[in-house]
C-alpha positions, 0 to 999 in steps of 0.5 A: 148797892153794898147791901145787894140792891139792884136798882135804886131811885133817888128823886130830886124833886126841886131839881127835877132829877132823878139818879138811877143806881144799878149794880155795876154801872155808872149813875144815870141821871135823868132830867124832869122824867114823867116815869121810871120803869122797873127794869128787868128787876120789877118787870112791867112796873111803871113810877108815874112821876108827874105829880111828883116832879 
């Protein structure tokens, strides 16, 4: 984020989470998602996470 990032991931995948980083905001973090979406920032852009978590 201090490097001008607008959204990060960090997926945990033993704990089944994932922190959503945004500029300005709190951490979100989710529990066992099956996708991540792009946002505003990569518009239509869909993570599939379930065969990673």
């Amino acid at each position: 984020m201090e490097n001008g990032a607008r959204l990060g991931w960090l997926i945990n995948v033993e704990a089944k989470q994932v922190e959503i980083y945004r500029q300005g905001k709190d951490v979100e973090i989710l529990e066992n998602p099956t996708t991540l979406s792009g946002e505003d920032i990569l518009p239509g852009f869909l993570f599939d996470l379930t065969t990673i978590i």
